[in-house]
RORO-301398 format. One record per residue (C-alpha): residue number from 1; residue in one letter; x, y, z. Coordinates in steps of 0.5 Angstrom, whole numbers. Example, Ala and Ser with C-alpha at 12.3 -4.5 7.8 and 13.67 -1.06 7.14 Angstrom:
+-----+---------+-------+-------+-------+
! num ! residuo !  east ! north !    up !
+-----+---------+-------+-------+-------+
!   1 !       a !    25 !    -9 !    16 !
!   2 !       s !    27 !    -2 !    14 !
+-----+---------+-------+-------+-------+
This chain:
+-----+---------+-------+-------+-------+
! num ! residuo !  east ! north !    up !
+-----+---------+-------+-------+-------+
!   1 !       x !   -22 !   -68 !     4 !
!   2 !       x !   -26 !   -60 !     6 !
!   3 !       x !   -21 !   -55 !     4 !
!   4 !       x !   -23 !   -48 !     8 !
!   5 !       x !   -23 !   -41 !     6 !
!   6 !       x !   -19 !   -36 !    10 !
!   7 !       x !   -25 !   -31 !    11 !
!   8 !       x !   -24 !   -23 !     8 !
!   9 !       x !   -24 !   -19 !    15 !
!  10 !       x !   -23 !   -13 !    11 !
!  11 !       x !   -27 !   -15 !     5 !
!  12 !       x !   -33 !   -16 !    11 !
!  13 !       x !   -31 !    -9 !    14 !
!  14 !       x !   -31 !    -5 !     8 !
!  15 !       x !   -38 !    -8 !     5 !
!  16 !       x !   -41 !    -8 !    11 !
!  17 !       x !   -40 !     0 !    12 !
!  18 !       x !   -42 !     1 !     5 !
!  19 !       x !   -48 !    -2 !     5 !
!  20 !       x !   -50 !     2 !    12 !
!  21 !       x !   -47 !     0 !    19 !
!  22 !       x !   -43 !     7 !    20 !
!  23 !       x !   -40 !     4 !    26 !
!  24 !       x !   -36 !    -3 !    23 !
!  25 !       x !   -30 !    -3 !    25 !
!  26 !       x !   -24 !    -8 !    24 !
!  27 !       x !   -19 !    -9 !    31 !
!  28 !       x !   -10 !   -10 !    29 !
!  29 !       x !    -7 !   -14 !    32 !
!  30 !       x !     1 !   -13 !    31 !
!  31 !       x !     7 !   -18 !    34 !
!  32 !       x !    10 !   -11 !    36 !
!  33 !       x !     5 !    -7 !    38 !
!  34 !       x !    -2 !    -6 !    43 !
!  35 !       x !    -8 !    -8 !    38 !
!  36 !       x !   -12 !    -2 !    36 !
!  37 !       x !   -19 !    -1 !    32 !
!  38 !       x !   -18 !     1 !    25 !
!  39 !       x !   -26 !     4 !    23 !
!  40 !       x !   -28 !     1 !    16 !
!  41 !       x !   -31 !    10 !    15 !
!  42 !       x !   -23 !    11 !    14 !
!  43 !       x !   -23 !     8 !     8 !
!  44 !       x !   -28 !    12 !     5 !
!  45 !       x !   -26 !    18 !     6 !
!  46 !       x !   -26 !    24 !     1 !
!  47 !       x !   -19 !    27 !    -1 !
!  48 !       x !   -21 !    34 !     3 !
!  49 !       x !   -20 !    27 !     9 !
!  50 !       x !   -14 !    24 !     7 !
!  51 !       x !    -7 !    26 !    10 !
!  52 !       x !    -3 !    32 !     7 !
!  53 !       x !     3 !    26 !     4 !
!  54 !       x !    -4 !    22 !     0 !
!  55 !       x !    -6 !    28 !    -3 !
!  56 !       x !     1 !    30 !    -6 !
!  57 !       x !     1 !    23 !    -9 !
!  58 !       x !    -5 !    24 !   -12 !
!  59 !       x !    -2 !    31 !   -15 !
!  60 !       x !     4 !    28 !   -17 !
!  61 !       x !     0 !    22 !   -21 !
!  62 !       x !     1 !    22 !   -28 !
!  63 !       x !    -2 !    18 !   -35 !
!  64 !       x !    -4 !    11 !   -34 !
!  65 !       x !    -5 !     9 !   -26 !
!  66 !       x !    -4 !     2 !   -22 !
!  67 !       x !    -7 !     3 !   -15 !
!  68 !       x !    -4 !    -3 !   -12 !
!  69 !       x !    -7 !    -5 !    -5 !
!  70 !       x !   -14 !     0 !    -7 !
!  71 !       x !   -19 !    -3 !    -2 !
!  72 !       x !   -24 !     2 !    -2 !
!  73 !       x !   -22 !     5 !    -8 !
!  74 !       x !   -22 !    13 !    -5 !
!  75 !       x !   -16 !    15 !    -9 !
!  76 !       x !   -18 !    11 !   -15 !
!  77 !       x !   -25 !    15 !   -15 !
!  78 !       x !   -21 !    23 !   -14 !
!  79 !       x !   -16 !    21 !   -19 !
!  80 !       x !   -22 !    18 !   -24 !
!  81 !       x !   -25 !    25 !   -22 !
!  82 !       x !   -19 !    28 !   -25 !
!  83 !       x !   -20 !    25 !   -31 !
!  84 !       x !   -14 !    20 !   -30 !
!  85 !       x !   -14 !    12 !   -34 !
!  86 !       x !   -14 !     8 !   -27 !
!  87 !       x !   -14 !     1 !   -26 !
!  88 !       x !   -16 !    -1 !   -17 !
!  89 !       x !   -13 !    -8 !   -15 !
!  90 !       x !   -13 !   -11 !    -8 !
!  91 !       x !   -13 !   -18 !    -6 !
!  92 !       x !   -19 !   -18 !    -1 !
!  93 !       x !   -26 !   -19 !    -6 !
!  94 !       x !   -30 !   -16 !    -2 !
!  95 !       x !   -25 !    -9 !    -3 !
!  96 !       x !   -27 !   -10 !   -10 !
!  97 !       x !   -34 !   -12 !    -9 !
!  98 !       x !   -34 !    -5 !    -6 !
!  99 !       x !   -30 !    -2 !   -11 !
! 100 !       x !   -34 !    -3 !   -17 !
! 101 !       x !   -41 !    -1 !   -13 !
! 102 !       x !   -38 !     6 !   -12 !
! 103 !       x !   -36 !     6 !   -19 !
! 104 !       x !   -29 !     5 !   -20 !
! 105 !       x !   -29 !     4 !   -28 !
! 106 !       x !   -23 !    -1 !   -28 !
! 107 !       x !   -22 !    -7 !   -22 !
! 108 !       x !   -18 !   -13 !   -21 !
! 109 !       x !   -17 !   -18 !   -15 !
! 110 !       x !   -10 !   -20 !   -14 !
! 111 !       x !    -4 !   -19 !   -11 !
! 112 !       x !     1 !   -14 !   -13 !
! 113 !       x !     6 !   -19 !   -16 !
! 114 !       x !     1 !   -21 !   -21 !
! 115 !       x !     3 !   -21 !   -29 !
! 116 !       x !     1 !   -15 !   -33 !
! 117 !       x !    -4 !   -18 !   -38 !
! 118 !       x !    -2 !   -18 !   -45 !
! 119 !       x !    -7 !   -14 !   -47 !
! 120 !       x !    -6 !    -9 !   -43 !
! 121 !       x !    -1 !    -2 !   -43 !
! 122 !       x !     5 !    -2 !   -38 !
! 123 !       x !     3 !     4 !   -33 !
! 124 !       x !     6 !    12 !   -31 !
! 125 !       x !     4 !    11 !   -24 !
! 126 !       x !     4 !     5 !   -19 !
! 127 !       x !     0 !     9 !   -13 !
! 128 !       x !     2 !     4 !    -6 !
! 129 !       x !     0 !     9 !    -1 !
! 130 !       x !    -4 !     9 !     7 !
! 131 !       x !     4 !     5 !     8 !
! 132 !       x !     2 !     2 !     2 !
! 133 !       x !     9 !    -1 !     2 !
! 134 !       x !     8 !    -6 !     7 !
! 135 !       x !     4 !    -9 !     2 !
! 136 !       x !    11 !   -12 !     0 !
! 137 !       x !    12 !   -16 !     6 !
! 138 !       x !    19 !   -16 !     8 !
! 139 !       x !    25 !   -14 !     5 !
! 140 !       x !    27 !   -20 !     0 !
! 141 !       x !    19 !   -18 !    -1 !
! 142 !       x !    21 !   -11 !    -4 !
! 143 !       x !    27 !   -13 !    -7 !
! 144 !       x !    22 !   -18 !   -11 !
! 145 !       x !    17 !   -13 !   -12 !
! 146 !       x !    22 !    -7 !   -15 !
! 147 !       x !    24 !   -12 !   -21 !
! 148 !       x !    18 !   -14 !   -22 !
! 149 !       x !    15 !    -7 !   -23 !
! 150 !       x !    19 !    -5 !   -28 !
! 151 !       x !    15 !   -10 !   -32 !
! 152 !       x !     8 !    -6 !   -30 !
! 153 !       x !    13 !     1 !   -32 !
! 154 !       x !    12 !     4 !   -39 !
! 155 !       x !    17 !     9 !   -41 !
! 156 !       x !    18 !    14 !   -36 !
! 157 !       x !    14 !    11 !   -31 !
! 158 !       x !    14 !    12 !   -23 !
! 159 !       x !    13 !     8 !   -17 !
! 160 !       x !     9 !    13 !   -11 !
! 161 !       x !    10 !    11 !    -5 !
! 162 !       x !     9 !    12 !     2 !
! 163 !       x !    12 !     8 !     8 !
! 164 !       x !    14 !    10 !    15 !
! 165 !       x !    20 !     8 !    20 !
! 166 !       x !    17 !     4 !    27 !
! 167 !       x !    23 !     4 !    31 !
! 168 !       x !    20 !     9 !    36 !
! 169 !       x !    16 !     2 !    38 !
! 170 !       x !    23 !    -1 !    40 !
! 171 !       x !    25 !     5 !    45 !
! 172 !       x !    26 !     5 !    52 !
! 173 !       x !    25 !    11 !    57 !
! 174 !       x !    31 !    14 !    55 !
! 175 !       x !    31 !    14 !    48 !
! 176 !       x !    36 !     8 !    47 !
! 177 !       x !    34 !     3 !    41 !
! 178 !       x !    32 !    -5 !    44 !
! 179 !       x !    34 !    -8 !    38 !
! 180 !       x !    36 !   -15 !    37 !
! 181 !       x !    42 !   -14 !    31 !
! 182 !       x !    42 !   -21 !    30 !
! 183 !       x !    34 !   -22 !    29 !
! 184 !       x !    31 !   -19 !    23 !
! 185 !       x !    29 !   -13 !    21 !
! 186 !       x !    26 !    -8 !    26 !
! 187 !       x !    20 !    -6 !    20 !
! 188 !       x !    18 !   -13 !    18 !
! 189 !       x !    12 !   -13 !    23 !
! 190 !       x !     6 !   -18 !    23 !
! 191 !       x !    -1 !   -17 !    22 !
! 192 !       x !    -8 !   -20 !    24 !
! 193 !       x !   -14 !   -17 !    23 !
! 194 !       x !   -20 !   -19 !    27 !
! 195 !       x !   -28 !   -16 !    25 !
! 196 !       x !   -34 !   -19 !    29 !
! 197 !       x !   -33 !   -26 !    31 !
! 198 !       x !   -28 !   -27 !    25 !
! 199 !       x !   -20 !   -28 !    26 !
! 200 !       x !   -16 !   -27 !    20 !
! 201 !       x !   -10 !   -31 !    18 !
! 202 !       x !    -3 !   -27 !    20 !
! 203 !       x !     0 !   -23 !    15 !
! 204 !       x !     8 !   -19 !    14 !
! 205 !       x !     7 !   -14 !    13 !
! 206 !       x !    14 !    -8 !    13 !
! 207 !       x !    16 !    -2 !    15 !
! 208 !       x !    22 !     1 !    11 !
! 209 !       x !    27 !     7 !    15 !
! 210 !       x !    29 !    12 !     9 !
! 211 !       x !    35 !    10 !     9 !
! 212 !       x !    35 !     3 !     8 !
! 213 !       x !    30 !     4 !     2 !
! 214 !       x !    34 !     9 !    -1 !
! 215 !       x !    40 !     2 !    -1 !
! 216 !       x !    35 !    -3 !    -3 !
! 217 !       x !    31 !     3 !    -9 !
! 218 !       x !    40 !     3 !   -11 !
! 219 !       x !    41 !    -4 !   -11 !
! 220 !       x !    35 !    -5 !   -15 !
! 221 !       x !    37 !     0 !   -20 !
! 222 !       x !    32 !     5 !   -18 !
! 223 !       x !    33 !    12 !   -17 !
! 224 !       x !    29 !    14 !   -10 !
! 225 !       x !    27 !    22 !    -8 !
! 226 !       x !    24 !    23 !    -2 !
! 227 !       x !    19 !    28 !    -4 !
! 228 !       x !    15 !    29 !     3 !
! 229 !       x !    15 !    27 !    10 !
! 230 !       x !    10 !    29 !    16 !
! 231 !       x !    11 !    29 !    23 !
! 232 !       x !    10 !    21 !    24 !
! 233 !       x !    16 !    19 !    21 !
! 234 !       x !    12 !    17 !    14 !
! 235 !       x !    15 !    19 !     8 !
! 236 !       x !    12 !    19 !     1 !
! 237 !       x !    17 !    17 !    -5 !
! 238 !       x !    18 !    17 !   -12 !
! 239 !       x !    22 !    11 !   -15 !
! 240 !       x !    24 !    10 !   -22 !
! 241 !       x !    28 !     5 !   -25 !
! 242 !       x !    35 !     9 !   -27 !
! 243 !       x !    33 !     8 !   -35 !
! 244 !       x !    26 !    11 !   -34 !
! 245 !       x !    28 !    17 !   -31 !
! 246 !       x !    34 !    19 !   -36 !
! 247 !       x !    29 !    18 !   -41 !
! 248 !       x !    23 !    23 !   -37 !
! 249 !       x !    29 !    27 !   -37 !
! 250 !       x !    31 !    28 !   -44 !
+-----+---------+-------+-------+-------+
């Protein structure tokens, strides 16, 4: 019996262009949306390039930092220049190959509901950003993901977040919502990737409307504050279990 690998589309994408091929680009395909080219430079790119919401996260970063869905580690590395204790972690192993390479001191490949090793410290800060929470996947996703990062939190800790409401994908002319009520969610989506020759395996992927964070962040014994938006419906948040944001508040 032969077992086969899903290939790492994205892994390929990143380590192609780090070792020279400036022009890698890697094709998404959505279940909701026309395909589009997501160029490997994007991942790169310095902080002076990123989007205004990424660069408050990284000034609203404190102690140890858990980069969760770090692909090529641009966020790790600004944040390790500002003398910050940052752990990358991504699921693609070439992500992580490119990581290392650029010198990202501390790197793990997997995903982000693994366990926190016995030898290591919870953390300050969970960084999930660039939609990071699609990484949950689906609701029920979130909702697991939120009880399992309070085993990852350290006293006072906090999640910083970014994700976006995709409900203009479902308007008609008019700006009337073409939504089956009876379906799931209108944010929980599906990705492919595709790079060269390769397709990948499909992947949920979820993006979350405001409000129904702030009931999930609730629900899940978190405090929600949105603290930045940008023109496209995305949205930056700090979560914190209730307990962690008492004790930061004495």
């Amino acid at each position: 019996m032969t077992t086969t690998t899903a290939p790492d589309i994205l892994g390929q994408a990143l380590l192609d262009y780090h070792h020279g091929q400036a022009g890698a680009t890697v094709t998404v395909h959505c279940n909701v949306a026309d395909d589009e080219p997501l160029p490997a430079a994007y991942f790169f790119r310095t902080v002076l390039q990123m989007p205004e919401l990424e660069r408050q996260a990284l000034d609203e970063s404190r102690g140890r930092v858990l980069d969760l869905g770090a692909g090529a580690g641009c966020h790790s590395l600004e944040l390790q220049n500002r003398g910050f204790e940052v752990k990358a972690v991504d699921v693609s192993a070439g992500a992580v190959q490119v990581m290392a390479e650029r010198g990202v001191h501390s790197v793990a490949r997997h995903d982000l509901f693994a366990p926190l090793p016995p030898t290591e410290r919870p953390y300050d800060t969970i960084l999930l950003l660039m939609n990071g929470l699609g990484l949950t996947g689906t609701l029920e996703g979130l909702d697991r993901f939120l009880a399992h990062a309070r085993t990852l939190l350290g006293p006072g800790g906090q999640i910083l977040a970014t994700s976006s409401d995709v409900r203009y994908l479902y308007e008609d002319e008019d700006g009337a919502l073409l939504i089956n009520l009876n379906g799931p969610y209108y944010g929980e989506v599906q990705y492919t990737l595709s790079y060269q020759d390769q397709t990948g395996e499909p992947f949920p992927w979820l993006f979350i409307d405001a409000a129904l964070l702030n009931d999930a962040a609730e629900a899940a014994g978190y405090t929600a504050d949105f603290i930045g938006e940008d023109d496209n419906d995305q949205y930056l948040v700090r979560l914190m279990p209730v307990g962690n944001a008492e004790n930061r508040a004495q």
